[in-house]
C-alpha positions in Angstrom: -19.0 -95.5 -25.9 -15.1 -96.8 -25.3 -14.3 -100.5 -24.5 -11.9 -101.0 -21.1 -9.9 -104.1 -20.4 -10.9 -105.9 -16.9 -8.4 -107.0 -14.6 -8.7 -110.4 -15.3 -9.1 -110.4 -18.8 -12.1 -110.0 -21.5 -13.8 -106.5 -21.8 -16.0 -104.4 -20.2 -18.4 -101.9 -21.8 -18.1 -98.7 -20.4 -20.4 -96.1 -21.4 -20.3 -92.4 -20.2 -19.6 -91.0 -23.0 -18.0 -87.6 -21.0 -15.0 -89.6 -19.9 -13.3 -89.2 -23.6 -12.9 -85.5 -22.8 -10.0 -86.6 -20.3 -7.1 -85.2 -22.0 -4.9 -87.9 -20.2 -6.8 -91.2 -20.0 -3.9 -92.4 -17.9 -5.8 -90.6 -14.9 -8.8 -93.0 -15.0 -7.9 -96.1 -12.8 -10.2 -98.7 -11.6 -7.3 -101.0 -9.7 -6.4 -100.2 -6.3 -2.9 -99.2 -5.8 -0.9 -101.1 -2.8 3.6 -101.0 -2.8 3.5 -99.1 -6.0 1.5 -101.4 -8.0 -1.5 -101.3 -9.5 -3.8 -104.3 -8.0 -6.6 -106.0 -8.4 -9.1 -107.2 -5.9 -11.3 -110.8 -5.6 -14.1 -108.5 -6.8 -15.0 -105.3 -8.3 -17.6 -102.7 -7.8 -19.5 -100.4 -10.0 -19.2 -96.5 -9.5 -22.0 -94.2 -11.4 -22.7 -90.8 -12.1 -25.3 -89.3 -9.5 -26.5 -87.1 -12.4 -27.9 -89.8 -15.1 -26.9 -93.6 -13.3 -24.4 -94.4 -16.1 -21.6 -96.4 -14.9 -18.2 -95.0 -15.2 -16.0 -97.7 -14.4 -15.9 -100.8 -12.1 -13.0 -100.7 -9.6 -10.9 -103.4 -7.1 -13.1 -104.3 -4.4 -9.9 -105.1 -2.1 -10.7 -107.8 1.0 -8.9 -108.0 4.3 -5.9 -109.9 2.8 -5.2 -106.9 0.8 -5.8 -104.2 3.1 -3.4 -106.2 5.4 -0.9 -106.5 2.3 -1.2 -102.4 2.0 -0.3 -101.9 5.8 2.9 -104.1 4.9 3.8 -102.3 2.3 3.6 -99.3 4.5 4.8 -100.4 7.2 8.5 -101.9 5.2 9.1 -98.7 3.3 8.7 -96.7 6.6 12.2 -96.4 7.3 13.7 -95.1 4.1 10.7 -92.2 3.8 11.1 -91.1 7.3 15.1 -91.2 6.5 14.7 -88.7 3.9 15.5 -85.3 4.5 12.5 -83.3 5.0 13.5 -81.2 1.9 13.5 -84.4 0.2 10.2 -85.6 1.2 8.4 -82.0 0.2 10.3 -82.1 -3.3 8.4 -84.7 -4.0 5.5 -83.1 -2.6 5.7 -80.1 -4.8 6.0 -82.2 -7.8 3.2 -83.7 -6.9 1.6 -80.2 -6.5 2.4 -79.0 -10.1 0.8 -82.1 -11.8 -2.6 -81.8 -9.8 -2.3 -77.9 -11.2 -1.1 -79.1 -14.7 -4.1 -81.8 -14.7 -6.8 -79.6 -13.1 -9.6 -80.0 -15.6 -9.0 -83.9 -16.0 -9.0 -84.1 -12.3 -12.3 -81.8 -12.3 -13.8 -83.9 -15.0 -13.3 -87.1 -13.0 -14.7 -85.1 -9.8 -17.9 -84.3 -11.4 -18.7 -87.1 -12.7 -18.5 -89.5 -10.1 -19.9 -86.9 -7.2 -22.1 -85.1 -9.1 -20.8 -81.0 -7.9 -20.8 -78.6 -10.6 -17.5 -77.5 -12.4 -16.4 -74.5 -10.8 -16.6 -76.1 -7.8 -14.2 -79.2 -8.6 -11.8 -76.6 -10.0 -11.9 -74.8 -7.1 -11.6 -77.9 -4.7 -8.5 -79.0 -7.1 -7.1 -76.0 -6.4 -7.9 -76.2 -2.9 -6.8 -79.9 -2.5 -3.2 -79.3 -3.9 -2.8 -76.4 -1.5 -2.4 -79.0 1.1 0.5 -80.7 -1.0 2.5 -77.2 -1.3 1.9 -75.8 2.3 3.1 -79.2 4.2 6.2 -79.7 1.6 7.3 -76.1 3.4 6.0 -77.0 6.7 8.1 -80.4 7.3 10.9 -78.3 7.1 9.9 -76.5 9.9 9.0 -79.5 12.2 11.3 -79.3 15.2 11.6 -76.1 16.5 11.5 -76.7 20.1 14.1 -76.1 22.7 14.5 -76.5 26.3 16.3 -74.2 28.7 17.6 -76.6 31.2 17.0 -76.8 35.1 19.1 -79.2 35.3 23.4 -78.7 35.8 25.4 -80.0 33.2 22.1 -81.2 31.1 21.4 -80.4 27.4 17.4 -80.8 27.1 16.2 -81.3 23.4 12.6 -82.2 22.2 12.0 -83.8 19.1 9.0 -84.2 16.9 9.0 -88.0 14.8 6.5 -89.3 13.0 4.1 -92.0 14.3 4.2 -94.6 11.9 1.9 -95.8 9.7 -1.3 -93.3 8.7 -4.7 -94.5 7.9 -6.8 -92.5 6.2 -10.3 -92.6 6.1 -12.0 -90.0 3.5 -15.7 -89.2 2.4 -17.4 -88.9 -0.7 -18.3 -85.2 -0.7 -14.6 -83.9 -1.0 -13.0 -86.5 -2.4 -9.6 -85.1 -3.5 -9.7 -82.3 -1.0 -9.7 -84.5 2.0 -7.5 -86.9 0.8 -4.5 -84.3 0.4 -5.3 -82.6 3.6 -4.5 -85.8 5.1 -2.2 -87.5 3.5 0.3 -84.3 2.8 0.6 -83.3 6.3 1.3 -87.8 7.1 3.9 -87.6 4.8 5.7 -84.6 5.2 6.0 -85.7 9.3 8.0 -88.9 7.6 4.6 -91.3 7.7 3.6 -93.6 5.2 0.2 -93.9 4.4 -2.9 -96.1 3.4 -5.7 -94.6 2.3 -9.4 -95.7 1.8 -11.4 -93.5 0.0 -15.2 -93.5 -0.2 -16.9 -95.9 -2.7 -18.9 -93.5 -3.9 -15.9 -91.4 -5.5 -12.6 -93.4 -5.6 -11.9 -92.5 -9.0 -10.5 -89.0 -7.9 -8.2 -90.6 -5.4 -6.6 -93.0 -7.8 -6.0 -90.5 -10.0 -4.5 -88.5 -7.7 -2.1 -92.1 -6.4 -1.2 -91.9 -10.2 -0.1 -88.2 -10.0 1.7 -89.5 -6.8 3.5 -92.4 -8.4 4.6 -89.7 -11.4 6.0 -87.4 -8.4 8.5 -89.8 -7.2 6.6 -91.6 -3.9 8.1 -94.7 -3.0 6.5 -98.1 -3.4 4.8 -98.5 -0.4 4.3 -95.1 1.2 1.3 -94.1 -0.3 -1.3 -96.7 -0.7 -5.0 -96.3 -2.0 -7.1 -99.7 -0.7 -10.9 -99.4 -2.6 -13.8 -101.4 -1.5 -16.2 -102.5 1.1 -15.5 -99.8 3.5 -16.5 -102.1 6.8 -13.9 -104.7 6.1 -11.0 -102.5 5.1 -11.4 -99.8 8.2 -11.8 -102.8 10.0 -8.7 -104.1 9.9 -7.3 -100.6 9.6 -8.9 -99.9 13.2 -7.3 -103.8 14.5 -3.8 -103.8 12.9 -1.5 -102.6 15.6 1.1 -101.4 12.9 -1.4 -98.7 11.9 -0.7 -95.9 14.6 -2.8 -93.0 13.3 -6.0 -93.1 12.1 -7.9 -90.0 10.3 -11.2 -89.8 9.6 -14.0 -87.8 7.9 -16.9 -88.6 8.3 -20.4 -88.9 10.3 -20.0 -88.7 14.0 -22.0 -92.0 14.5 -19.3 -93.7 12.5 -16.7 -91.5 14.6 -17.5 -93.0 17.7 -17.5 -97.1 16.6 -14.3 -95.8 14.6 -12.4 -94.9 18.4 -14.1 -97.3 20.2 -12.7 -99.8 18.0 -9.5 -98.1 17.5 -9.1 -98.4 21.8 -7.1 -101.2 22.5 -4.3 -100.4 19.8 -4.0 -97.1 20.8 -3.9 -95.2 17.6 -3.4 -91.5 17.6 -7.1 -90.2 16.3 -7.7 -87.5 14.2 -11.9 -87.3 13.4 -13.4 -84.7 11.1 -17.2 -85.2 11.8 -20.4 -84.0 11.7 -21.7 -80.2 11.5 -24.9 -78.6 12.4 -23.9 -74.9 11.8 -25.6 -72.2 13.0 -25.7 -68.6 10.6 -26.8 -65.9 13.0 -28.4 -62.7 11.2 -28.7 -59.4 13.6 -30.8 -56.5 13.0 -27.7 -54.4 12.5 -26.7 -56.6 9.3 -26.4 -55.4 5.5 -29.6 -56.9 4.1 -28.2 -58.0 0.7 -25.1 -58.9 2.2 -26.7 -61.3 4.5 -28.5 -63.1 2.3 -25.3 -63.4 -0.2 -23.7 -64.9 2.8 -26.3 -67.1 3.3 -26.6 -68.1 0.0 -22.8 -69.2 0.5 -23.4 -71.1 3.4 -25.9 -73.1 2.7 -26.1 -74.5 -1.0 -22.3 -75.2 -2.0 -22.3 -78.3 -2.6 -25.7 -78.5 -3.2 -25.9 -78.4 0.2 -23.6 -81.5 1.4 -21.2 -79.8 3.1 -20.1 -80.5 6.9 -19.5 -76.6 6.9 -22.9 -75.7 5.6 -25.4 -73.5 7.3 -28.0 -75.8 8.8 -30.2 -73.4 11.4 -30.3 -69.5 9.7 -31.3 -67.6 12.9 -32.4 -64.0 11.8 -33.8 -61.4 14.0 -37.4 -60.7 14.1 -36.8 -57.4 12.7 -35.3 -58.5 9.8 -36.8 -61.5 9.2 -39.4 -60.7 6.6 -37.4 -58.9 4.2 -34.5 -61.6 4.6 -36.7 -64.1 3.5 -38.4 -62.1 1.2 -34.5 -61.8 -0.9 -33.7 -65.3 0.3 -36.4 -66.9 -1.3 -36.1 -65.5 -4.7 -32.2 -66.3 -4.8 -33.0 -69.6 -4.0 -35.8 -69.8 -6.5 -33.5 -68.3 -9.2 -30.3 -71.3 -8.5 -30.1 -73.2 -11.7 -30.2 -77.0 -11.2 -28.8 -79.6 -14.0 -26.0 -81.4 -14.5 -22.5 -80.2 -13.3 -21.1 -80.1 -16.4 -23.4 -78.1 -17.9 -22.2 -74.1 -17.8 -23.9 -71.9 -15.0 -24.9 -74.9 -13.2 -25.2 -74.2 -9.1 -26.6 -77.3 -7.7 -26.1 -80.9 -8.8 -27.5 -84.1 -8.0 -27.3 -85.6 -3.8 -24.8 -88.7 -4.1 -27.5 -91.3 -3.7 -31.2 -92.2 -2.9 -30.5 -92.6 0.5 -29.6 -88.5 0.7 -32.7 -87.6 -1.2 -34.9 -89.4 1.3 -33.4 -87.8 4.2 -33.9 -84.7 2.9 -37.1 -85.2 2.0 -38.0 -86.4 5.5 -36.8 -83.8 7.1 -38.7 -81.2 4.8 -41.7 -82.9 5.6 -41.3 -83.3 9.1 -40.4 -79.2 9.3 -44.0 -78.5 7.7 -45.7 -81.0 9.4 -44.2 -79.3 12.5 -45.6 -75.9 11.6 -43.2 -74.4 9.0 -44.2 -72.5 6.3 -42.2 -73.6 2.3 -41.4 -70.3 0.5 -40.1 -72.2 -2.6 -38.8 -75.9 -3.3 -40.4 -78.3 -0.6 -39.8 -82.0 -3.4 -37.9 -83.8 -5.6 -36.3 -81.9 -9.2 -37.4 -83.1 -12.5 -33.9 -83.0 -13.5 -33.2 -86.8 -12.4 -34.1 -89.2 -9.4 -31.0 -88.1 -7.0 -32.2 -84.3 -7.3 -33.4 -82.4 -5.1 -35.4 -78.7 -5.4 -33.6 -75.8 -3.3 -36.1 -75.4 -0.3 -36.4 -72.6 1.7 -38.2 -73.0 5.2 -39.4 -70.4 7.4 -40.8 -70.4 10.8 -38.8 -73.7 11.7 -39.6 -74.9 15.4 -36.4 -75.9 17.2 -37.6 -79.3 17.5 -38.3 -80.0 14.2 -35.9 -82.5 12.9 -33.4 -80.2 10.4 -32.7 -78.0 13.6 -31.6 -81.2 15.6 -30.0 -83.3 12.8 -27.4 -82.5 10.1 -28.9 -81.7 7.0 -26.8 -83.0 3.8 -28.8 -81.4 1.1 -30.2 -78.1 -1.1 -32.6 -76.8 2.3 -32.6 -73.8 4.1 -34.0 -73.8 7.3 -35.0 -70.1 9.0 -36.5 -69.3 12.2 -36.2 -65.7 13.9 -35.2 -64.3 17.6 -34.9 -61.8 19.6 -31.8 -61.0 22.0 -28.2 -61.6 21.4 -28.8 -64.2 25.0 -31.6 -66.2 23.3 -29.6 -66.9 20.0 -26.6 -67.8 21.5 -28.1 -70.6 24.2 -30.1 -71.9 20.8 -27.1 -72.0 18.4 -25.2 -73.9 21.1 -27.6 -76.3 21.6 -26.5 -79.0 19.5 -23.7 -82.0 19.8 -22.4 -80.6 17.2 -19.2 -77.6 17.5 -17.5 -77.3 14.3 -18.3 -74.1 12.5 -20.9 -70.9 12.8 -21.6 -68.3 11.0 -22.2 -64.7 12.5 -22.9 -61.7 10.4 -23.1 -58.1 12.3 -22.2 -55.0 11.6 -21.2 -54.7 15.8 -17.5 -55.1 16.5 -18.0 -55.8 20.3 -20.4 -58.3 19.3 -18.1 -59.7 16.6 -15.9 -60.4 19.9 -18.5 -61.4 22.0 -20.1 -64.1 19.7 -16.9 -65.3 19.1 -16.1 -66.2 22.9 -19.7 -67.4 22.8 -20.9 -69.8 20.5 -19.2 -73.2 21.8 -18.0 -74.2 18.3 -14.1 -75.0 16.8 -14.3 -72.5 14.2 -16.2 -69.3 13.4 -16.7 -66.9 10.9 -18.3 -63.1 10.7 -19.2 -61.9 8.1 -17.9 -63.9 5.4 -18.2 -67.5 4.8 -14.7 -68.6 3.0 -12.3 -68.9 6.1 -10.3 -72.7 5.2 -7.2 -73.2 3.6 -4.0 -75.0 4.3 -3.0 -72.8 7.4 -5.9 -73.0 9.4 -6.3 -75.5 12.0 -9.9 -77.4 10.6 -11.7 -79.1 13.4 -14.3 -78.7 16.1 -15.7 -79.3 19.7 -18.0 -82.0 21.0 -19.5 -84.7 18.4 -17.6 -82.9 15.7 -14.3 -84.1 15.7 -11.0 -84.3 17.9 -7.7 -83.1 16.8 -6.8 -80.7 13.4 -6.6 -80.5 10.1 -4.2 -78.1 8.1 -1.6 -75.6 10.0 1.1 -76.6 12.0 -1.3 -78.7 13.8 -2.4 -81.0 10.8 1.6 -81.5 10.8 2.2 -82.3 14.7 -0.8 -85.1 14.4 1.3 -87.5 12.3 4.0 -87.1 15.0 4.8 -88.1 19.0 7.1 -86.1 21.2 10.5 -87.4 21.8 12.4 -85.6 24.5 16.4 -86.2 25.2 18.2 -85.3 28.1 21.8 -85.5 27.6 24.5 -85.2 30.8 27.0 -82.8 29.7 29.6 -83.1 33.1 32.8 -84.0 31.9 33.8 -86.7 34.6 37.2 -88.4 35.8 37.2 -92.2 34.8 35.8 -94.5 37.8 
C-alpha cells in the first residue's frame, strides 16, 4: 500500500500494490497536463484495474473551462513550433523515442494495469507506439516535395504543404499509447500543436507518455493531455473553431455525431472506427497454418481489437478438421492476470463489454450455432470472459452483423470463391480482412474483391508506421501512419510567382 498526495491537499490511499514495481514513479501522473503544467481539475475520477477492481489512482476530471484553456495554450505556442525547422521539431521527436524505449517496462507496467492486456503485448504495443515517434521525426523532413512544371510564361509554380493548426486528438482505451503516438507524432512533425483526450478508462499511459514528452523538450503548450468526462471535453473540442483537425478512434456510432458536430467549423477529420473483419479459409490452405492465423486474428487483445477477425469463413471441405484444431487451441489459451507469465487473455475493460459479449454468444446459439468450448463468463474475475468458439453461425445472428469486442470466435463454412466474397462484403464496415490461400491468382483476386481499406493473406501482422491505417465505409475516413498520416495535419498552399522582368510603368 503507498500513500499519494491529492491535488488539493490531504492524502489519498492508494492501494495496488503492483505500482511500486515502477522503477521511475515520476511516470505515474493523475493531473492533466495543459501549457506545460501539470493541472488539476474541479473534480477527479477513479481509474481501476479490470483484472481485480483495485483503484490505481484518481486523476483531473478537466471541465470545459479547461479544455478551452488547453486549446489556448495550443493555439499561442503555434507559431514558434511550426517555425522550427523540421529537423528541429523531429529531434525532439527522437528524444522522445529513446525514453519510451528506455522506460518500456514502466510504461508496460502502467499499460497493464489500467487495461488489463497481458505483458508481452504492452511491450510490444510500446514498441509499436514509439515507432510512430521515430518514423514521423524522419518523415517531416520530407514534407514538401512537390513541384510544378509551369503552363504558364514567365510563372514559377510552387506547392507547399503547412500544417493546419491546432490537432485534437481523440484516443480509445484499447491502445492507449499506441494510438496516441500515431496521432500525435505525425500532428507534430507537420508543425501542429496538439490536445489530446485520452479515454478514461486508461489515461494513466498517456500522461506518462506527456511526461516523457515534457523530458524531450516539447514546448509548453504544444502537446496537451485534457482527462475527464469525455462528452464535455470533445464537445468543445468539436465547437472551438481554433481546433482545425480532429482525430478520432473510436466506434463508428460515435464517428458520425463526432463529424456531424464537427460540420459547421469545418475541421479536417481523420476517423479510425469500427471493424467487422472477415478471415476467409480456402480448401487449398495449410491446415495448421490456418488455424495459427486464426488464432492471431482473433484473440489479441483478448479479442478487443478493431483489427480482429470477427466472421472466420472456412470452406466446407475444411471446415471440420479446422474446427476440430481451432477448438482445442482455444481451449488450451491460458486466462489470468496480465502480469502473470504466459498469460494470453486478460480481463474485457468493463461490465459493459462482458455483457455484450455474452449477448451475442447467446443470441448465436439461440440462432442455431453449435459452442465447441467457452460459451460464459471466467472464474478468474467478474470482467472475464471464457475463449468461445462458435460453429455453424447463421449470417444473421448478431456477432456476424455487429462488431464483436471480446475472446469469441465465430465460424461458419461456404462454398465458392463468389459466395464468400458477396458475404464478407456485406457489412458497413471496410477496414481490414484476412484471406489465407495457397492460390496466387486468388491472392490477387480477393484483393481487388473484398471492398475493405486494408487486407492481409496469409499472415496477420501487416501495421507499422509506414502503412497507411484506415478503411472504407463506416470504418473510418482519412489515414493513419505513412506519408499520408503526415499530409492529414496539413492543407495545400500553392504559389504562383510572375517571373517577367518588366519596364517601370
Amino acid at each position: 500500500m503507498s500513500v499519494v498526495p491529492k491535488a488539493e491537499g490531504g492524502v489519498r490511499v492508494r492501494r495496488h500494490g503492483a505500482l511500486v514495481n515502477l522503477a521511475d514513479p515520476g511516470l505515474l501522473r493523475e493531473l492533466a497536463y495543459i501549457d506545460g503544467r501539470w493541472t488539476a481539475g474541479p473534480k477527479d475520477f477513479p481509474v481501476t484495474d479490470p483484472d481485480c477492481g483495485l483503484p490505481l489512482g484518481h486523476v483531473a476530471a478537466i471541465d470545459a473551462s479547461g479544455t478551452a484553456s488547453a486549446i489556448e495554450a495550443a493555439s499561442s505556442a503555434l507559431a514558434g513550433w511550426q517555425s522550427l525547422l523540421p529537423q528541429e521539431r523531429g529531434a525532439i521527436l527522437q528524444r522522445w523515442h529513446a525514453l519510451m524505449i528506455g522506460n518500456r517496462e514502466d510504461l508496460a507496467l502502467l499499460m497493464v494495469l489500467e487495461q488489463g492486456k497481458p505483458i508481452v503485448e504492452a511491450r510490444a504495443e510500446i514498441d509499436y507506439a514509439a515507432s510512430f515517434l521515430e518514423w514521423f521525426a524522419q518523415e517531416g523532413c520530407r514534407l514538401n516535395t512537390e513541384g510544378i512544371t509551369s503552363h504558364l510564361p514567365d510563372a514559377e509554380m510552387i506547392v507547399r504543404r503547412e500544417p493546419l493548426g491546432v490537432a485534437a486528438l481523440v484516443t480509445p482505451w484499447n491502445f492507449p499509447s499506441a494510438m496516441l503516438t500515431r496521432k500525435a507524432a505525425a500532428a507534430l512533425a507537420a508543425g501542429c500543436t496538439v490536445v489530446a483526450h485520452p479515454s478514461s478508462e486508461t489515461p494513466l499511459s498517456a500522461l506518462a507518455l506527456a511526461e516523457l514528452g515534457e523530458r524531450a523538450g516539447l514546448p509548453a503548450g504544444v502537446f496537451n493531455i485534457v482527462t475527464g468526462d469525455a462528452e464535455e471535453i470533445v464537445g468543445v473540442l468539436c465547437d472551438d473553431p481554433r481546433v482545425r483537425a480532429l482525430s478520432f478512434t473510436g466506434s463508428s456510432p460515435v464517428g458520425a455525431r463526432i463529424a456531424a458536430r464537427c460540420a459547421p467549423s469545418m475541421k479536417r477529420l481523420v476517423m479510425e472506427l469500427g471493424g467487422h473483419a472477415p478471415l476467409i479459409v480456402f480448401e487449398d490452405a495449410n491446415l495448421g497454418r490456418a488455424v495459427d492465423i486464426a488464432m492471431d486474428a482473433k484473440f489479441a487483445t483478448s479479442g478487443q481489437d478493431c483489427l480482429a477477425a470477427n466472421r472466420i469463413f472456412v470452406h466446407r471441405s475444411l471446415k471440420d478438421a479446422f474446427l476440430t484444431l481451432f477448438a482445442e487451441r482455444i481451449a488450451g489459451l491460458r486466462v489470468g492476470s496480465g502480469l502473470e507469465a504466459g498469460t494470453e487473455i486478460g480481463p474485457l475493460i468493463h461490465e459493459r463489454a462482458v455483457a455484450k459479449v455474452d449477448e451475442q454468444v447467446r443470441d448465436a446459439i439461440a440462432r442455431g450455432a453449435r459452442c465447441l468450448t467457452g460459451g460464459g463468463r471466467h472464474a478468474a474475475g467478474p470482467l472475464y470472459y471464457t475463449p468461445t468458439l462458435l460453429a455453424d453461425v447463421p449470417d444473421d445472428a448478431l456477432i456476424m452483423r455487429e462488431e464483436t469486442f471480446g475472446p469469441v470466435a465465430a465460424v461458419t463454412s461456404f462454398d465458392t470463391e463468389e459466395e464468400v466474397i458477396r458475404r464478407a462484403n456485406a457489412t458497413d464496415y471496410g477496414l481490414v480482412a484476412y484471406v489465407v490461400t495457397a492460390d496466387g491468382a486468388r491472392q490477387w483476386r480477393m484483393g481487388r474483391a473484398l471492398d475493405f481499406g486494408m487486407i492481409a493473406i496469409n499472415r496477420v501482422k501487416m501495421t507499422g508506421s509506414p502503412v497507411p491505417f484506415g478503411g472504407w465505409k463506416h470504418s473510418g475516413t482519412g489515414r493513419e501512419g505513412s506519408r499520408h498520416g503526415l499530409e492529414a495535419f496539413t492543407e495545400l498552399k500553392y504559389l504562383c510567382i510572375d517571373t517577367a522582368a518588366r519596364a517601370a510603368e
